[in-house]
C-alpha positions as CSV (number, residue, x, y, z in Angstrom):
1,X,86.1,65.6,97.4
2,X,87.5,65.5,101.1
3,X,90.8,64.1,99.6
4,X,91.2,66.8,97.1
5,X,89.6,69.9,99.3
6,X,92.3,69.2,101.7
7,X,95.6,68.6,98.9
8,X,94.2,71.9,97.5
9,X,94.1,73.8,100.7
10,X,97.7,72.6,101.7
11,X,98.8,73.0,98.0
12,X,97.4,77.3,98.1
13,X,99.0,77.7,101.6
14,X,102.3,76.7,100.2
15,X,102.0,78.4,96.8
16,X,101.2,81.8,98.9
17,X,104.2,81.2,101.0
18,X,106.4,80.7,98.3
19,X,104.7,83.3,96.0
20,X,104.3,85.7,99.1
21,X,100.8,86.6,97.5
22,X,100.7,90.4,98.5
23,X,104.5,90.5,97.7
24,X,104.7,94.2,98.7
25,X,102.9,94.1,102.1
26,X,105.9,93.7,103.8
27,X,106.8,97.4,102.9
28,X,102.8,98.5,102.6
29,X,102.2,101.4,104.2
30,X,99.7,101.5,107.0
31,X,95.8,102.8,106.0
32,X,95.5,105.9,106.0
33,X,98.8,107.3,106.7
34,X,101.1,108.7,103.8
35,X,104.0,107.2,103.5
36,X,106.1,110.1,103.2
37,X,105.4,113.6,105.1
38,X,103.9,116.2,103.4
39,X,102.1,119.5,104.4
40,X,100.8,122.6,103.1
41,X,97.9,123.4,100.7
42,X,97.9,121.8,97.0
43,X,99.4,124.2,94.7
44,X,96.7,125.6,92.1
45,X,96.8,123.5,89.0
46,X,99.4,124.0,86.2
47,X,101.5,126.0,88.6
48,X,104.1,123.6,90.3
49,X,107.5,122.9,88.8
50,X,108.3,119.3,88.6
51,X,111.0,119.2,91.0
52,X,108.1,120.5,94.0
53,X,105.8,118.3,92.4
54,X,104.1,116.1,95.7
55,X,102.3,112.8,94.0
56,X,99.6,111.1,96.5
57,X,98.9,107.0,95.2
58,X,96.1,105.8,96.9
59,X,96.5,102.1,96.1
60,X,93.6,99.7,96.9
61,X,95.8,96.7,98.1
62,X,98.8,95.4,98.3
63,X,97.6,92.0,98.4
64,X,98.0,91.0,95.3
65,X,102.1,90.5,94.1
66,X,101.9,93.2,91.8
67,X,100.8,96.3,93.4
68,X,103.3,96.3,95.9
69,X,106.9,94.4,93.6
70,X,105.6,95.9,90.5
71,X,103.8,99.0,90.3
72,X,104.8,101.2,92.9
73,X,108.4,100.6,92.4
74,X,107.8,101.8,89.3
75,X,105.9,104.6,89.8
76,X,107.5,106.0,92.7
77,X,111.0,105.6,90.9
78,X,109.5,107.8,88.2
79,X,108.2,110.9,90.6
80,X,111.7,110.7,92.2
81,X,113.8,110.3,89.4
82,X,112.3,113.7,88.0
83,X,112.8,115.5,91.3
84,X,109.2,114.8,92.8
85,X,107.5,113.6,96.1
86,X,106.3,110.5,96.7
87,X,103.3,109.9,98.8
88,X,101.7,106.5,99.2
89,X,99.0,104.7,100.7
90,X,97.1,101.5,100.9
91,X,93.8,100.8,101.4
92,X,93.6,97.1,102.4
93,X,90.9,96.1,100.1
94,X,88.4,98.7,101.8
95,X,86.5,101.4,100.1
96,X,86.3,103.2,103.4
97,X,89.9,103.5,104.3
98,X,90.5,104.3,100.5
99,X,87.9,107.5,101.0
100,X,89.4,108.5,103.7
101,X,93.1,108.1,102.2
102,X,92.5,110.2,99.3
103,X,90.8,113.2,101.6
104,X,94.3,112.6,103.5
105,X,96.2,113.2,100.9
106,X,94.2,116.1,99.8
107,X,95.4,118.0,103.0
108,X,98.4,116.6,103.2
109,X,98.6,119.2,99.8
110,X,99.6,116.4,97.5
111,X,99.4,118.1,93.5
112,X,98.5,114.7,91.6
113,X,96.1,112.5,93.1
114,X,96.7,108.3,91.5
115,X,94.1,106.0,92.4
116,X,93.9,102.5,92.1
117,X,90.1,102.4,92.7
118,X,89.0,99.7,95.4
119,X,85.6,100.2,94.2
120,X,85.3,102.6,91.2
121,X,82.0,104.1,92.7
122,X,82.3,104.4,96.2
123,X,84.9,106.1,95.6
124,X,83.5,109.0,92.9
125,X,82.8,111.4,95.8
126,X,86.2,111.8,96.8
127,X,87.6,111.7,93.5
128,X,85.1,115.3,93.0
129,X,86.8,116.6,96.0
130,X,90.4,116.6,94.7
131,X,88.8,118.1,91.3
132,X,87.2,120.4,93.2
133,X,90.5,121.2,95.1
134,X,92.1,121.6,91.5
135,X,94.2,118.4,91.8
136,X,94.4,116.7,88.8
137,X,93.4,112.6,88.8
138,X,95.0,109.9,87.2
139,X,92.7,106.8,87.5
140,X,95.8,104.1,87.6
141,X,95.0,100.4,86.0
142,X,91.3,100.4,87.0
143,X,88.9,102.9,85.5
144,X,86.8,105.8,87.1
145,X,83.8,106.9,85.5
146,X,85.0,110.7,85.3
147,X,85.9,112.6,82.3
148,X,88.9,114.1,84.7
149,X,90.7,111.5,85.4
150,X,93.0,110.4,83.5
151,X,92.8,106.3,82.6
152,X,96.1,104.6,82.5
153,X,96.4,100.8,81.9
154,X,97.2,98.2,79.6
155,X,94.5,97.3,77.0
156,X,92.4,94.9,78.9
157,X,90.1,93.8,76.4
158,X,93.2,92.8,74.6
159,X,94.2,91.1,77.8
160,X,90.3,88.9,77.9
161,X,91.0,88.3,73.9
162,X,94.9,86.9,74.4
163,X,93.8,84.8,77.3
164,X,91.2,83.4,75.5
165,X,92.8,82.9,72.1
166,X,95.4,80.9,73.9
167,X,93.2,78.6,75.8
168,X,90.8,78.0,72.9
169,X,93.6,76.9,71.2
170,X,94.8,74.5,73.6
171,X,91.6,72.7,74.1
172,X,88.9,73.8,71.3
173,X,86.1,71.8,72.7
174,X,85.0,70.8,76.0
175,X,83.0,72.6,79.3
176,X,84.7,76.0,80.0
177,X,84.5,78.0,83.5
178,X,85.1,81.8,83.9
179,X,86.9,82.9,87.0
180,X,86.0,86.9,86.8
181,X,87.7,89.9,89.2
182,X,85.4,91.6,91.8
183,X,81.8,92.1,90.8
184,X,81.1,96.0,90.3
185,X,84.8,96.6,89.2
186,X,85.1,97.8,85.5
187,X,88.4,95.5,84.4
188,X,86.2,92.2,84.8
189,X,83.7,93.5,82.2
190,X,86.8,94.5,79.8
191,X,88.5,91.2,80.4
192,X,84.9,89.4,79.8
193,X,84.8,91.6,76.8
194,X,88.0,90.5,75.2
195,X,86.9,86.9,75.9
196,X,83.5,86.9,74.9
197,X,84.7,87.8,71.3
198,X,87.0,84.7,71.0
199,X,84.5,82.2,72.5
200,X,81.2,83.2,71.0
201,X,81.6,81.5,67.8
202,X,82.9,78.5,69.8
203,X,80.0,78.3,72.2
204,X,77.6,79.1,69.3
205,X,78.6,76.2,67.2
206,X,78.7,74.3,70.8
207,X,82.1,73.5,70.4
208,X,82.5,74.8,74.3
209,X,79.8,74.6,76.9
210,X,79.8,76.7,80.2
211,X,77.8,74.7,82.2
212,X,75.5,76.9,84.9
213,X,76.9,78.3,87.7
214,X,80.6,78.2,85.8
215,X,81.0,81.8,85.5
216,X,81.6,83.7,89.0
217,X,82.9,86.3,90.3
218,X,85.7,86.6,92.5
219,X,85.8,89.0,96.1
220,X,88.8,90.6,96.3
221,X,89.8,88.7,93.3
222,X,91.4,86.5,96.2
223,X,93.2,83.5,95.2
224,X,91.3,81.4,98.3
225,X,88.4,82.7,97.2
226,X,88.8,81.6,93.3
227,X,89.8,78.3,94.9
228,X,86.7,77.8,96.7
229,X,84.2,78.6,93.3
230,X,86.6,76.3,91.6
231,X,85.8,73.4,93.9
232,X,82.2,74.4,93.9
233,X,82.2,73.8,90.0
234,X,84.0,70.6,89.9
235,X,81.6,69.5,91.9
236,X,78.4,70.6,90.6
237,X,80.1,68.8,87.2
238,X,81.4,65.7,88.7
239,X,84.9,67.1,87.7
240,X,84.2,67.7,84.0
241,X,85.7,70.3,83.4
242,X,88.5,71.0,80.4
243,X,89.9,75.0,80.6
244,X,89.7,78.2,83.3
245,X,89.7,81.3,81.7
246,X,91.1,83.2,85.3
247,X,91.0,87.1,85.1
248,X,94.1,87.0,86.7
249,X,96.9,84.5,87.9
250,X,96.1,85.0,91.6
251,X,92.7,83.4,91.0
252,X,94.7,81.0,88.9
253,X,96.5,80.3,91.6
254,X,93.4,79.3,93.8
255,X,92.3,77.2,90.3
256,X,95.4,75.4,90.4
257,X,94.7,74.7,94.0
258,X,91.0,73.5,93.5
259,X,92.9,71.0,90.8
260,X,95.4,69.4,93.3
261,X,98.4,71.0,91.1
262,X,96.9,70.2,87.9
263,X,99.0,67.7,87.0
264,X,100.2,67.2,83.7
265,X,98.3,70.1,82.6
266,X,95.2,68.1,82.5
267,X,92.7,71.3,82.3
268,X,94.0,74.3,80.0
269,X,94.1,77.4,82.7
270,X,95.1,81.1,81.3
271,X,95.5,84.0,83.2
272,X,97.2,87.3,83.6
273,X,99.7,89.8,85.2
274,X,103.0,87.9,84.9
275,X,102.9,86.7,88.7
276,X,106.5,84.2,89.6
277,X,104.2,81.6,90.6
278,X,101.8,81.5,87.5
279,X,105.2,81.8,84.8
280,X,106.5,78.5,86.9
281,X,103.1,77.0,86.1
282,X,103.8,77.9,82.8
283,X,107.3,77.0,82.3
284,X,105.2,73.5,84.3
285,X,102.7,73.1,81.7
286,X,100.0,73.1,84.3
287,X,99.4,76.6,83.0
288,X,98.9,77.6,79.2
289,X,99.3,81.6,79.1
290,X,99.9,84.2,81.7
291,X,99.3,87.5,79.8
292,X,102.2,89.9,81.1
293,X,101.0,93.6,81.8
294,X,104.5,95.3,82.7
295,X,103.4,96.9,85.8
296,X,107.0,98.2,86.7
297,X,106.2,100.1,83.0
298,X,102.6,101.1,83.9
299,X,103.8,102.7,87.1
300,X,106.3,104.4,85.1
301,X,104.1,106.1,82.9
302,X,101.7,107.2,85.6
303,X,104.4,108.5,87.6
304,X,105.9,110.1,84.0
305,X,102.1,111.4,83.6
306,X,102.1,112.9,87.0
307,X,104.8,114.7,86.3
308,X,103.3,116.3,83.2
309,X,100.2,117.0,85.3
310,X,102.3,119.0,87.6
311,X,103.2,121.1,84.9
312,X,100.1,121.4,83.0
313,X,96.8,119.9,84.3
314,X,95.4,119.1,81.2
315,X,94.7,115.3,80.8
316,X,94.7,115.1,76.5
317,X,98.2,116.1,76.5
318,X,99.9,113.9,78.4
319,X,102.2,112.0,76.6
320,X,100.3,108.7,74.9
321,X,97.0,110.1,75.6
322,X,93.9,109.6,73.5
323,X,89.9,109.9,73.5
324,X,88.4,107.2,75.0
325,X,84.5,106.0,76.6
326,X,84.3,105.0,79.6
327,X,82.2,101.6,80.2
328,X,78.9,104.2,81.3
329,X,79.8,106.1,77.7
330,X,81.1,109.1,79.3
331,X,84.0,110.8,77.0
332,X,87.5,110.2,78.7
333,X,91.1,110.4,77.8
334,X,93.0,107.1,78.5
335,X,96.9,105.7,78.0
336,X,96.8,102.4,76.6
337,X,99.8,100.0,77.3
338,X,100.0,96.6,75.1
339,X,100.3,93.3,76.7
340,X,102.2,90.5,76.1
341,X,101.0,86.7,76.2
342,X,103.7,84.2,77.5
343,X,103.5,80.6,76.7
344,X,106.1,77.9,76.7
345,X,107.0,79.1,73.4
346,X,108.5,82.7,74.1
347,X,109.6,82.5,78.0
348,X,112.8,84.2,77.5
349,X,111.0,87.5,77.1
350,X,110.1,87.3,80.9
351,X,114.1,86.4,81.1
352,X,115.5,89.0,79.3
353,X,113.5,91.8,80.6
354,X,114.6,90.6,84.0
355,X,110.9,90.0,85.2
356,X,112.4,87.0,87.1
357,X,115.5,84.6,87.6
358,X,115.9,81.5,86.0
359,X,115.8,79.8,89.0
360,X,112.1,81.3,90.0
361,X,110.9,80.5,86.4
362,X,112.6,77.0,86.3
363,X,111.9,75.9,89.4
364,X,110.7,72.1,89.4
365,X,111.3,72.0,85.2
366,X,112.9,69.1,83.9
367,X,116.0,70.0,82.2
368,X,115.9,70.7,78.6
369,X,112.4,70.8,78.0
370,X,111.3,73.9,78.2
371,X,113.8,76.4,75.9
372,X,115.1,78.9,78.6
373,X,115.4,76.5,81.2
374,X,118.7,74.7,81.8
């Protein structure tokens, strides 16, 4: 175990240098602070033109590649292309700082509030002051119990079922673990969702096992910590263990780590978000799917949506918008993007939609044996 606790340790540093896990916090804002000036009281809803339109994005970290490459380009491209504002900030992983960003962009007189909720609760209260201050909220990619805000992400249960129906099929039989997101956080229970209806009948005609203590969840949803629970499990089942359904290709990445690299694709790993690193794994074989949510698209969308909101603070007619429950059953209105599973077989969609460069995605490959690398 010493052997392989201290290749995995040295194998996650170097993955998270290449990787630069967090691959926007070289340009993350500091807590707190917007990242561009703003002033004045927020405008009363419906009543700002587009072009004055001031978007605050209280993000909750920029830790993970995404958030910071992905999503806020994306978003903040959107808000600016159609003559808005952009005002960002980052919360660091901390449901304090992320209350006490969103009450600063409140006076800062922001006219859309986005939050991407550290911790969907703590954070309720301040989500009731900018309703209260008539600021319309758009809960971005992880959901706020609140019939006001606004839920726009990809369809995560879709995400749990595509990782699972992948992985199943890969290896049908054997001792499964579960490597969830962030205990109180709604996405883990959608992911487990989508997965629990592809492995039920497997585990019920025991098929699959997952032995006790296999299913965790993950602070932070931190790759080190993923890492750690992964070693833990090996352990506890003297290393019999055949497939990782990861919640997300960060914890993948700590997985990958626990398993010295993997090699050979020995256990079937599937995960999500499209990270470089995990697509390489992919292209590898050490990992079977990484389920790609276009984040560049879902900050699009939420910065199209704020947009709209600007215009007309009414949620249900936002372009895409439909009814939806919230996990507590409270009627919502949500914007569903679809997903996309990449495997070996169909790697050039990554390619062509310019996700990464061949080099990133081939890196390590032998030549010709994977089809879209060289």
């Amino acid at each position: 175990m010493s052997i392989r606790k201290t290749a995995a340790i040295l194998s996650i540093v170097a993955i998270a240098l290449a990787a630069c896990n967090g691959g926007g916090a070289s340009t993350a804002p500091s807590a707190g602070a917007p990242t561009t000036a703003a002033s004045g009281a927020a405008s009363p809803a419906g009543s700002t033109a587009a072009g004055a339109c001031k978007v605050g994005v209280a993000w909750a970290t920029f830790q993970e590649e995404r958030y910071g490459l992905r999503d806020e380009p994306g978003l903040k491209g959107a808000v600016e292309a159609g003559g808005g504002t952009y005002v960002g900030n980052d919360a660091k992983l901390s449901p304090e700082t992320q209350a006490a960003n969103v009450e600063a962009l409140i006076s800062a007189g922001v006219n859309v509030i986005v939050i991407n909720a550290q911790d969907p609760v703590a954070i309720l209260p301040s989500v009731q002051k900018a309703v209260d201050a008539g600021i319309p909220v758009i809960a971005y990619d992880r959901e706020l119990e609140s019939a006001k805000a606004l839920f726009i992400t990809h369809d995560n249960v879709e995400v749990g079922r595509m990782i699972a129906r992948a992985v199943t099929a890969a290896q049908p039989t054997g001792n499964y673990a579960i490597i969830k997101g962030e205990l109180g956080q709604t996405n883990p229970l959608f992911l487990r969702q989508g997965m629990e209806e592809i492995i039920a009948p497997l585990i019920a005609s025991k098929a699959i096992t997952i032995p006790a203590g296999a299913e965790v969840n993950t602070d932070g949803w931190k790759p080190e910590n993923a890492q750690a629970e992964m070693e833990q499990i090996l352990t506890a089942n003297n290393d019999d263990i055949q497939a990782v359904l990861s919640q997300n290709d960060g914890m993948a990445t700590g997985v990958v780590a626990a398993l010295n690299g993997n090699k050979g694709g020995a256990v079937k790993i599937g995960g999500q978000d499209g990270d470089k690193a995990a697509l390489n794994r992919v292209a590898l074989g050490t990992q079977v799917v990484s389920v790609w949510k276009d984040a560049t698209e879902l900050g699009t969308k939420a910065g199209e949506a704020a947009l709209q909101l600007c215009k007309d603070p009414d949620i249900t007619k936002v372009t895409g918008a439909a009814p939806s429950k919230t996990t507590g059953g409270i009627d919502g209105t949500a914007v569903l993007l679809k997903p996309v599973p990449i495997s070996k077989d169909n790697l050039q969609v990554v390619l062509d939609a310019k996700w990464l460069t061949v080099e990133e995605l081939c890196k390590d490959v032998p030549a010709g044996t994977v089809t879209g690398c060289p």
